[in-house]
VEXDREN-2710 file (C-alpha; in Angstrom, 1 decimal):
% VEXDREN-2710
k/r/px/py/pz
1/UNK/-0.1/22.6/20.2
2/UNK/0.9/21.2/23.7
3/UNK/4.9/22.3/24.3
4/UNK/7.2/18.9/25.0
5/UNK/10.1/19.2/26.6
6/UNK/12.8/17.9/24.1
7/UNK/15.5/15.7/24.8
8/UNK/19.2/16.6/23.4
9/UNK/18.7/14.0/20.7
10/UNK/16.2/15.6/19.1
11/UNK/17.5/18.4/16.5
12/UNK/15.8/21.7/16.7
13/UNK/15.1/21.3/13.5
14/UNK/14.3/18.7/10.3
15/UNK/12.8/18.1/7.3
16/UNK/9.4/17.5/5.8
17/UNK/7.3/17.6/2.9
18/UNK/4.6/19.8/4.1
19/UNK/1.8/20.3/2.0
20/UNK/0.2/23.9/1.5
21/UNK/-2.5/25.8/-0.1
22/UNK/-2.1/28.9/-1.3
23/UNK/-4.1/32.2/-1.7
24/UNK/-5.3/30.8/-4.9
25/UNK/-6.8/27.4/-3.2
26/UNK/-3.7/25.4/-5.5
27/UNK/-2.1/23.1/-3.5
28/UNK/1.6/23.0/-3.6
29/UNK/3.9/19.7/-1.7
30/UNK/6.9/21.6/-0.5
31/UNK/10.2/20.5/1.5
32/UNK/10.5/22.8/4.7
33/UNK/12.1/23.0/8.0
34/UNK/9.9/22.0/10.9
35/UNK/10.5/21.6/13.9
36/UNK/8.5/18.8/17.0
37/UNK/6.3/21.8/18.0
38/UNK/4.8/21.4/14.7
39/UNK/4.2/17.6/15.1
40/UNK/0.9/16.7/16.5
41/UNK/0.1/15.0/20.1
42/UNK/0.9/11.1/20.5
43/UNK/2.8/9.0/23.2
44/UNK/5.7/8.0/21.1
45/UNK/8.0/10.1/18.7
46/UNK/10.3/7.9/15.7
47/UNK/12.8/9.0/13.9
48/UNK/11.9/7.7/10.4
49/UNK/14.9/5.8/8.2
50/UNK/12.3/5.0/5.3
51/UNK/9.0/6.3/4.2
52/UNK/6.8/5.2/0.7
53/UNK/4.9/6.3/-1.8
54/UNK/1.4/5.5/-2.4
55/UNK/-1.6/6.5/-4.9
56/UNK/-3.1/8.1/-1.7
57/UNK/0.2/9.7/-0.7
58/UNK/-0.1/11.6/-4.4
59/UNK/-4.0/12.6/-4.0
60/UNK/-2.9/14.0/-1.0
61/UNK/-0.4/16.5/-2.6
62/UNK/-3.1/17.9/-5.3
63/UNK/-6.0/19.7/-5.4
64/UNK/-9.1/18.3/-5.1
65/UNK/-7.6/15.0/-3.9
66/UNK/-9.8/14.3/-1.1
67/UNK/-7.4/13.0/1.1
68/UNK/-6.7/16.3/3.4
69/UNK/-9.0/18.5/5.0
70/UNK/-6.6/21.0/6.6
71/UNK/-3.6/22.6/5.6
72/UNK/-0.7/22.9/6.2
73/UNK/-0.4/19.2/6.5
74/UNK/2.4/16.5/6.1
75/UNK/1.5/13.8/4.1
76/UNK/2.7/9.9/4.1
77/UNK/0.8/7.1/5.4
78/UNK/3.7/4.9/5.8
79/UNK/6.7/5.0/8.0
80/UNK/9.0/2.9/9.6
81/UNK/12.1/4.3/12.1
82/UNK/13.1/4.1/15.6
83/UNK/11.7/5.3/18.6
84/UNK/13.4/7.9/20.5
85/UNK/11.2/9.0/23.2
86/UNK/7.9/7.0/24.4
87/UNK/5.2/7.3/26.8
88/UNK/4.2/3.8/26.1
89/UNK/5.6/0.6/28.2
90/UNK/5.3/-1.7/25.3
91/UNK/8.0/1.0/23.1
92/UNK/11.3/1.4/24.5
93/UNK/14.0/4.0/23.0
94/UNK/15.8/2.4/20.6
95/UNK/13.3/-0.2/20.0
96/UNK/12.5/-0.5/15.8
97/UNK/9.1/0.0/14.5
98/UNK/7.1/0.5/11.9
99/UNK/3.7/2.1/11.1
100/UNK/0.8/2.0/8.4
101/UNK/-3.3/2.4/8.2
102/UNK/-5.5/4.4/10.9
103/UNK/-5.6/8.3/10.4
104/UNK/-1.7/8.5/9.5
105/UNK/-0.9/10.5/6.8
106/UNK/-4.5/11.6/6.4
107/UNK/-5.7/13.3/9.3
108/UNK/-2.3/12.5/11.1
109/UNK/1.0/14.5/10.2
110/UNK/2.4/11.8/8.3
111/UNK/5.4/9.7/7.3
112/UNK/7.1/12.2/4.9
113/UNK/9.3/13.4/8.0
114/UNK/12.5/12.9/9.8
115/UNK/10.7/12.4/12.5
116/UNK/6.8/11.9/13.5
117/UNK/4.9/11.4/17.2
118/UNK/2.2/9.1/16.6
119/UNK/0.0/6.8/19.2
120/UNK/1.7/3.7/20.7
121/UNK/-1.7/1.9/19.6
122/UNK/-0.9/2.5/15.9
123/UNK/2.8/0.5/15.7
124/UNK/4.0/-2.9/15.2
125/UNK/7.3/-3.9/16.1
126/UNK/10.1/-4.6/13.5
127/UNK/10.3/-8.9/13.2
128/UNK/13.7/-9.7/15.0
129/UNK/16.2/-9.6/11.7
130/UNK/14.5/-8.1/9.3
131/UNK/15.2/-4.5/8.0
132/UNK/13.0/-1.1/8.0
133/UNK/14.1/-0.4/4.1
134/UNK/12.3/-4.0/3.7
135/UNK/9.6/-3.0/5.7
136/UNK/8.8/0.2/3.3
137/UNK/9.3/-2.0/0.6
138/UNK/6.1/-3.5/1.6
139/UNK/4.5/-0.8/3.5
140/UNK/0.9/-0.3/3.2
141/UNK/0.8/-2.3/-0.3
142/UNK/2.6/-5.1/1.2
143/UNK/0.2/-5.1/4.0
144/UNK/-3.1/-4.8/1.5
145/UNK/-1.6/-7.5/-1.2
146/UNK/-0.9/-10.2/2.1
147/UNK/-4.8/-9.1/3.2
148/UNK/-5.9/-10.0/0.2
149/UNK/-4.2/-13.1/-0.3
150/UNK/-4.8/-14.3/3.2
151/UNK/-9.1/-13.8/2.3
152/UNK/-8.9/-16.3/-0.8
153/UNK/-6.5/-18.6/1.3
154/UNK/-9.3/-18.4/4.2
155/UNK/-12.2/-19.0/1.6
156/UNK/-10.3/-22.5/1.0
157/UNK/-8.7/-21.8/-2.2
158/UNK/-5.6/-23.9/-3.1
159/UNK/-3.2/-23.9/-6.1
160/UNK/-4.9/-26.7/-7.4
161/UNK/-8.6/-25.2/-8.0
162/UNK/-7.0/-22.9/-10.8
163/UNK/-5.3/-20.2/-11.9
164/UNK/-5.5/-16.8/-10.0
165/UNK/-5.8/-13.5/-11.7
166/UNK/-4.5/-10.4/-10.4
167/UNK/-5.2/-6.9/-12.0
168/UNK/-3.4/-4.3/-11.8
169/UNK/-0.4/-6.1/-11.5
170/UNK/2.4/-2.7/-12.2
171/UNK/1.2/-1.1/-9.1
172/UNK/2.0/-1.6/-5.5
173/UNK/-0.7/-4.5/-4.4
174/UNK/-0.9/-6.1/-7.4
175/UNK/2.9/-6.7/-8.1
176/UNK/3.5/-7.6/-4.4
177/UNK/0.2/-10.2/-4.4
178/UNK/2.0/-11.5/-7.3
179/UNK/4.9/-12.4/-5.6
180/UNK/3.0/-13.9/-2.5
181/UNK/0.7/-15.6/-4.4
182/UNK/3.4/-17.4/-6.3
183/UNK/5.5/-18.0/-2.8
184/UNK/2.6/-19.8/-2.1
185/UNK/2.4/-22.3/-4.9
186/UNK/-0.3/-20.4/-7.1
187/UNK/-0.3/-20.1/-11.0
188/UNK/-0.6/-16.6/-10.9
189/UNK/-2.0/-14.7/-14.2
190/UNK/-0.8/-11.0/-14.1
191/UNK/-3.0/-8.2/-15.8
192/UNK/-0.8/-5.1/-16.6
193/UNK/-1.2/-2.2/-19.5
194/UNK/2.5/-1.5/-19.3
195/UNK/4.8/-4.2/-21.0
196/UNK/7.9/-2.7/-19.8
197/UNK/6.8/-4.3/-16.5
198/UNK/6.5/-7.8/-17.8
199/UNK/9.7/-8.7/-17.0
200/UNK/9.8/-7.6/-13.4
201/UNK/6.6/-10.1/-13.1
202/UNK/8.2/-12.9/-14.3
203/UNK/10.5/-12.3/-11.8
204/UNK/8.1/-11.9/-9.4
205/UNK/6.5/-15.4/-10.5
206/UNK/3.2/-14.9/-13.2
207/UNK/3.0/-18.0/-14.7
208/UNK/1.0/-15.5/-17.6
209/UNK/0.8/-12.0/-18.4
210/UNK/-2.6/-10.7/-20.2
211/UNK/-3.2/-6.8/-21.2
212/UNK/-5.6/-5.1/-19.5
213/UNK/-7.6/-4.9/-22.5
214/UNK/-8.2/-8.8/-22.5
215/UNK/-10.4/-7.9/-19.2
216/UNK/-12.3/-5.2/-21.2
217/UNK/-14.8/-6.9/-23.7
218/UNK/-16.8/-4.5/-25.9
219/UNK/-20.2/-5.9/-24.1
220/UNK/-20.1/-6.5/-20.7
221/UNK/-21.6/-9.7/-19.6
222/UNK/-23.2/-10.6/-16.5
223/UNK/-21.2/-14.0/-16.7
224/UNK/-18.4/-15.6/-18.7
225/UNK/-16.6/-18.3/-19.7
226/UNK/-15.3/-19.6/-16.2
227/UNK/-11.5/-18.9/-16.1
228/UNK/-10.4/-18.0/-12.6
229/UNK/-10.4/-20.1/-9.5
230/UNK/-10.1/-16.8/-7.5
231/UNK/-8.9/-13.1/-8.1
232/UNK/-7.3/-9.8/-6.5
233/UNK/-8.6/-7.1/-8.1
234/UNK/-7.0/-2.9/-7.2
235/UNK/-8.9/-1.9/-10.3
236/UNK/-13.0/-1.7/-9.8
237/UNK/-15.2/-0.1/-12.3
238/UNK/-15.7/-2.8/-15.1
239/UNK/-12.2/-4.9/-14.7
240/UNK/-13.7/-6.0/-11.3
241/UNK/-16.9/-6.5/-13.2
242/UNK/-15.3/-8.1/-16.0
243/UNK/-13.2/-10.8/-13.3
244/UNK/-16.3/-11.5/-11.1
245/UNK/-18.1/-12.9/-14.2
246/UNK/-15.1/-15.4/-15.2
247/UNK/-14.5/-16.8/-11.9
248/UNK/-15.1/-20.0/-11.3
249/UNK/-18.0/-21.8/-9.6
250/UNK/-17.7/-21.2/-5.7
251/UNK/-14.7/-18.7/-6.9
252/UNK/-13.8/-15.6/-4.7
253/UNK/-12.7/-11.8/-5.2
254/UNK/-10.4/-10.0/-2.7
255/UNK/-11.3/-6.2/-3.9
256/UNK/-9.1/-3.2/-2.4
257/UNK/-8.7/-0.6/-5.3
258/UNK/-10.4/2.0/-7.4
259/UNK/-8.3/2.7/-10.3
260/UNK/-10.5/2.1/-12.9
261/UNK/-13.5/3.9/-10.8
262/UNK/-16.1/3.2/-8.2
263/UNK/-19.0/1.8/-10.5
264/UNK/-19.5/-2.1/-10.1
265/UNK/-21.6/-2.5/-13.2
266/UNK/-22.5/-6.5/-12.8
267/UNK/-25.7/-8.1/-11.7
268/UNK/-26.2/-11.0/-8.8
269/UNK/-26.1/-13.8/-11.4
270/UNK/-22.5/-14.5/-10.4
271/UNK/-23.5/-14.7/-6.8
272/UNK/-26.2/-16.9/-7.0
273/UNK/-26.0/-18.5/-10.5
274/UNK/-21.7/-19.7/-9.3
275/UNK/-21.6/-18.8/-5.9
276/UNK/-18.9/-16.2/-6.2
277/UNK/-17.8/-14.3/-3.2
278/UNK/-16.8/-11.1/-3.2
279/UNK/-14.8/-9.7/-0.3
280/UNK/-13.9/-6.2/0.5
281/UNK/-10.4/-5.7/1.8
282/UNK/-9.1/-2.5/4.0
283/UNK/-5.6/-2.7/5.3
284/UNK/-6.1/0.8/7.1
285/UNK/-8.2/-0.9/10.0
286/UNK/-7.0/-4.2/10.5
287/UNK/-6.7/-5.5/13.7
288/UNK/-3.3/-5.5/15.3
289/UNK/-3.0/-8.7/15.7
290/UNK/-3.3/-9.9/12.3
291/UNK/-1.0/-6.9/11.5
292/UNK/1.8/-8.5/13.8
293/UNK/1.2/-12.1/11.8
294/UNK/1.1/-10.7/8.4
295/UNK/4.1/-8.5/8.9
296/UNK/6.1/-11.3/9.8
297/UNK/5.5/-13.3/7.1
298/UNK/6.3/-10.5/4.9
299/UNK/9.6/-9.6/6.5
300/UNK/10.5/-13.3/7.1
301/UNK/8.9/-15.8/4.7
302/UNK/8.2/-13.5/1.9
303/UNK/11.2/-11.0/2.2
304/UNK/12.8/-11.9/-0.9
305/UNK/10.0/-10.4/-3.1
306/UNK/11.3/-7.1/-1.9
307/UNK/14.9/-7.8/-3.5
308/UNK/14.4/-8.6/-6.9
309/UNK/16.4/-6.0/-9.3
310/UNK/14.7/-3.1/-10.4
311/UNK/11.6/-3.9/-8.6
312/UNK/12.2/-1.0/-5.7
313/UNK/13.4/2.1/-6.2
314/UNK/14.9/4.0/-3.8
315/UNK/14.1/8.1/-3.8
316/UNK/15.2/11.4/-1.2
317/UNK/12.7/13.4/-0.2
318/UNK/13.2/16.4/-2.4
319/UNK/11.8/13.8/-5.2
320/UNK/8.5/12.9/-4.0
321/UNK/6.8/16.0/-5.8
322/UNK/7.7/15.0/-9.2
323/UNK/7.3/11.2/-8.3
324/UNK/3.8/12.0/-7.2
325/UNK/3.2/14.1/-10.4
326/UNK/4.1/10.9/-12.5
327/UNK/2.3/8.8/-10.1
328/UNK/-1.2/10.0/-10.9
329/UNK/-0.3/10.0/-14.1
330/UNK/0.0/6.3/-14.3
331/UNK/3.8/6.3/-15.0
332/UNK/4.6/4.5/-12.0
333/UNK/5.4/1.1/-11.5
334/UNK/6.6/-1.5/-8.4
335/UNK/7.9/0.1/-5.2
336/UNK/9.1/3.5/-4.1
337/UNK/10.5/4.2/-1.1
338/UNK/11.7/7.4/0.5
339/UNK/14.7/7.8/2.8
340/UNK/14.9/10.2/5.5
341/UNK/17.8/12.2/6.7
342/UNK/21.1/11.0/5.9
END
């Protein structure tokens, strides 16, 4: 790696969680001292305050995950600091900023650092007033759920069509588009296997709370009764399949998850027979722009989603190997966050 000069505020060294294979091909997420040599090229360095913990996050600290192709390798695809040094006019020392999508935390050393160098092209700037612990709150969850929201809102959907159903509604996406969606005015139905989160939805605004099981009929059908005026769905497999065919006629889908699996085992009838659209949402890509506006909204109009009790939970960095652990095991529910240094 290319030597950079280092300014006295940097420390000569900090932590990470570095992920590492060993001679046995098991991959073990570890806390070590590193130091910016060890950081990868880009035109602005941060010094993190928060990171977060996503399902990709945990794949990327296991073996056979999928998520990294080169070890060692610091994971985290979330991050949200201050700049300290920059090589990029629009970034000035000082200035706060936070960072999610593109090849961060997969390809790119990540966000489970004190400090990361990343390309000026990848940040958005803080909203004036609002907080980088709320902006990890969110993170890339935050960012997919307001995607997702923003589709069936595009598609011409209003509270008054119906009822919205959201699956998955424990995890990141789905509790946060729960929130939104009721900011918004929308009856929100909330589809969770864990009723120890029930009440945080409440809180969070479901009008109704259904098992997952209600979305798993013993004979899959093509098309149902017609029961949703639109749905965001982190699931796939045959929840997704199972939504599609009770939404409503000229109904739409935001899909951004694959917790129940890849398969989508439905047929066209819902597409042609109830005009149904289904939309495909990725948060990693999104244009900058629409970054910037959804951010805002999120940090501004929608910050208050982020402080309901219990709903975030606050971890060091030492934690994030057992929190991962329990995270694949589906033991996780809302928001974790992960602060850096002191």
């Amino acid at each position: 790696m290319t030597e950079h000069p280092l300014p006295q505020v940097f420390p000569s060294n900090f932590n990470a969680l570095v992920v590492e294979k060993n001679e046995a091909g098991d991959i073990l997420p570890v806390v070590r001292s590193i130091s910016m040599s060890d950081l990868p090229e880009g035109n602005v360095t941060i010094k993190v305050a928060y990171s977060s913990l996503n399902y990709k996050d945990a794949l990327a600290c296991v073996t056979n995950g999928g998520i990294v192709k080169s070890y060692p390798f610091i994971p985290g695809i979330d991050a949200a600091g201050t700049v300290v040094a920059s090589d990029d006019e629009r970034y000035k020392v000082g200035q706060s900023v936070l960072l999610t999508g593109y090849e961060f935390g997969v390809s790119h050393s990540g966000g489970l650092s004190e400090y990361v160098r990343v390309s000026g092209d990848w940040l958005v700037p803080l909203p004036a007033g609002s907080s980088l612990r709320d902006a990890m709150a969110f993170g890339t969850a935050g960012l997919t759920a307001a995607l997702s929201v923003e589709r069936l809102v595009n598609h011409g959907l209003k509270p008054e069509n119906g009822p919205i159903l959201v699956t998955g509604a424990s995890g990141g996406v789905g509790s946060l588009a729960v929130g939104i969606l009721s900011k918004l005015g929308y009856e929100v139905v909330a589809a969770t296997s864990k009723a120890t989160f029930e009440p945080i939805l409440k809180q969070l605004g479901a009008a109704q709370i259904i098992s997952r099981e209600q979305l798993l009929p013993e004979k899959q059908r093509p098309l149902n009764k017609q029961l949703w005026a639109g749905v965001i769905d982190v699931c796939g497999g045959d929840i997704l399949a199972s939504a599609i065919a009770s939404v409503n006629y000229g109904g739409a889908v935001s899909a951004s998850g694959l917790t129940a699996g890849t398969n989508l085992p439905t047929t066209v009838l819902p597409f042609i027979l109830r005009g149904v659209t289904l939309y495909g949402i990725d948060s990693v890509y999104a244009p900058n722009a629409q970054r910037k506006m959804l951010w805002n909204r999120l940090l501004t109009d929608w910050s208050s989603i982020v402080h309901i009790n219990g709903f975030v939970h606050e971890h060091k960095l030492q934690d994030v190997p057992a929190l991962t652990t329990s995270m694949l095991q589906g033991a996780s529910e809302g928001r974790r966050i992960i602060r850096l240094g002191k």
